[in-house]
N, C-alpha and C positions, 0 to 999 in steps of 0.2 A: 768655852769659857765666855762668860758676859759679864760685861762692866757697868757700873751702874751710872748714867751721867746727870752732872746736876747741872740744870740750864736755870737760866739767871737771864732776863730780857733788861732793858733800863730800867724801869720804875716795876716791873712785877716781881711779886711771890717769887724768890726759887720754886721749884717746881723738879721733883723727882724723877727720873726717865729710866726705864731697864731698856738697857738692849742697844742701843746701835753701836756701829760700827769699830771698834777696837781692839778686840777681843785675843787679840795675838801678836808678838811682837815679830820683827826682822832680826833682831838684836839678837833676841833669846834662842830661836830658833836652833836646828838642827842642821846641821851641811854648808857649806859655805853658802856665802851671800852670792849671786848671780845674775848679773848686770848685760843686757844684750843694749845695743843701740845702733843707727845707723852709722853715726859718727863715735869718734874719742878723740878729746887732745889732751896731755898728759902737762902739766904744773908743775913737774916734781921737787921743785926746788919750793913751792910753797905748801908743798903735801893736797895737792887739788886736782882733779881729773875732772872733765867737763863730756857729757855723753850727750848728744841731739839728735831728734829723728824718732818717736816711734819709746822711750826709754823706757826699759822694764827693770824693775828688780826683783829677785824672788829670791825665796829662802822656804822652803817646807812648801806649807801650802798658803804662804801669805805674800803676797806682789805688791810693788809699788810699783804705778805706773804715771810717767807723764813727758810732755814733750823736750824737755831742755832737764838735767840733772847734773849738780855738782858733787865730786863726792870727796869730802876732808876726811885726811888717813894721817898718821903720822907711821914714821920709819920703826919698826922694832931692831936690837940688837940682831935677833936670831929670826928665820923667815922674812917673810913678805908684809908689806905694809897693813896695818890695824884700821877698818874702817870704823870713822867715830861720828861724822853727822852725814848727813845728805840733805840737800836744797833743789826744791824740783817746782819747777816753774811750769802752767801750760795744761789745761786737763787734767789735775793730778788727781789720782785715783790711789785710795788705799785699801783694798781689798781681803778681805778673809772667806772661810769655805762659807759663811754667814749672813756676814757684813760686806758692807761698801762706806768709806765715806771720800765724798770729795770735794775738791775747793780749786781754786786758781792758781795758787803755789802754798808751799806746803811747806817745813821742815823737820827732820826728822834725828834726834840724836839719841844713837845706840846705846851711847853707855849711859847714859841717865832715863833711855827708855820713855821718850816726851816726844809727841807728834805733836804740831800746832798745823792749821790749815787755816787758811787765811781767803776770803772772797769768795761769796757766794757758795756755802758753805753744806752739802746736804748728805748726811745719815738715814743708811737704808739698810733695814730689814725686814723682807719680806716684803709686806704691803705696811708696813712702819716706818713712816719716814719726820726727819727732824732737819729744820733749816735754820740758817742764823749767820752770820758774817765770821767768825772768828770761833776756832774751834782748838781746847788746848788740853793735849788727853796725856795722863803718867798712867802708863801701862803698867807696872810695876805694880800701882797701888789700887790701881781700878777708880780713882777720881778724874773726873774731866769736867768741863765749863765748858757749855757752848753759848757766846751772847749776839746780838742781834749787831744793829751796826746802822753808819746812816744810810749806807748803798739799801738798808730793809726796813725804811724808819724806826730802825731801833728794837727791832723785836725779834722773837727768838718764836719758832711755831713748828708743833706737833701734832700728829695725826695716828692713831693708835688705832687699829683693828683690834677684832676680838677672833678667837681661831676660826669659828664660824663664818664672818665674815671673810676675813684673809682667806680662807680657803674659798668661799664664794667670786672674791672678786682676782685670785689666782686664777682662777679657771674660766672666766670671762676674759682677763688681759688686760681689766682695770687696774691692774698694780704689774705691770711686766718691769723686770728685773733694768736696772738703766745700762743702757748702751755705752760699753769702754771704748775709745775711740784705740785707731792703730791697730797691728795685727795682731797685738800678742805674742808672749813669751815663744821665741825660737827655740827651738833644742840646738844644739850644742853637737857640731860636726867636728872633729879632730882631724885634722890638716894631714891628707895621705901622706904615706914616707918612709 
C-alpha cells in the first residue's frame, strides 16, 4: 500500500508526492507488538516502560527501530496491558518491506494511527528520497505533511527517479538502501524449563 504525501516547504506551492515511506501500520498489524532491547525499566504505576540499547519493535513485517523508547499502555480489566503511544528518541527508523522513513525522535500513537518524526527528517523509496525537518503522517487516511524547518532553511526537497533510472543507479550503488544502525530484530528464545 502507498500513501500519497503532501509536502508543504515555508513559502512554496504544496507540491504532491506518491510514495514514501508509511505505508503500513504497527497498530493495525497482525500478532502481537514485539519489543526487544538491551535494557527495560518498568513505570507501572504511570502505565510507562522505558527500553534502551539497540530498541526494536515489530509487528508483521513493519519495525520501528531506535536507540532509547518509551512505551504508554494503560491496564485493561481482563489480560495484559493495551499499548497506546510510543516515544522513541535516537536513530529512529520506521521501516516497511518498501519504505524507510527516518528522523531523530519520533512519536507514534496506535490507536489514532499518527506517526510524527521530528529532526532531520528523510523518506526513502528505492532510489526516491524526500527530506524536511518535521514529518506528520495518519496512517488511517493516507494524508501526511512533510515541512522543512530552520535546522534546513525552511525547505522541504525531493528527488524522483524514473524506473529506468532507479533501476540504472540500483545497480551501480548510486542509490544503496540506508544503513539501520544496531543489530536488529532478535528472535525470541524461551527460557529452558
Amino acid at each position: 500500500m502507498t500513501l500519497r504525501f503532501l509536502i508543504a516547504a515555508c513559502a512554496a506551492a504544496p507540491l504532491l508526492l506518491t510514495a514514501p515511506a508509511m505505508g503500513q501500520a504497527l497498530g493495525s498489524g497482525e500478532g502481537p507488538v514485539d519489543i526487544s532491547a538491551d535494557d527495560f525499566e518498568a513505570f507501572d504505576a504511570q502505565g510507562m516502560g522505558v527500553y534502551t540499547g539497540d530498541v526494536n519493535v515489530v509487528r508483521g513485517n513493519v519495525r520501528l527501530r531506535a536507540d532509547r523508547l518509551e512505551a504508554y499502555y494503560v491496564r485493561r480489566e481482563t489480560g495484559g496491558p493495551e499499548l497506546r503511544r510510543i516515544v522513541a528518541e535516537g536513530d529512529v527508523f520506521y521501516i516497511t518491506e518498501n519504505e524507510i522513513a527516518r528522523g531523530d525522535r519520533g512519536t507514534y500513537d496506535l490507536m489514532g494511527e499518527v506517526i510524527e518524526l521530528m529532526g532531520s527528517v528523510v523518506l526513502t523509496q528505492g532510489c526516491n528520497v524526500s527530506t524536511g525537518e518535521h514529518l506528520h503522517a495518519e496512517l488511517a487516511t493516507g494524508v501526511a505533511r512533510l515541512e522543512g524547518g530552520q535546522n534546513s532553511s525552511g525547505r522541504v526537497r525531493s528527488v524522483f527517479f524514473t524506473d529506468d533510472a532507479a533501476a540504472a543507479a540500483q545497480s551501480s550503488q548510486d542509490c544503496p538502501p540506508p544503513v539501520i544502525p544496531g543489530d536488529g530484530p532478535r528472535p525470541y528464545e524461551a527460557p529452558e524449563g
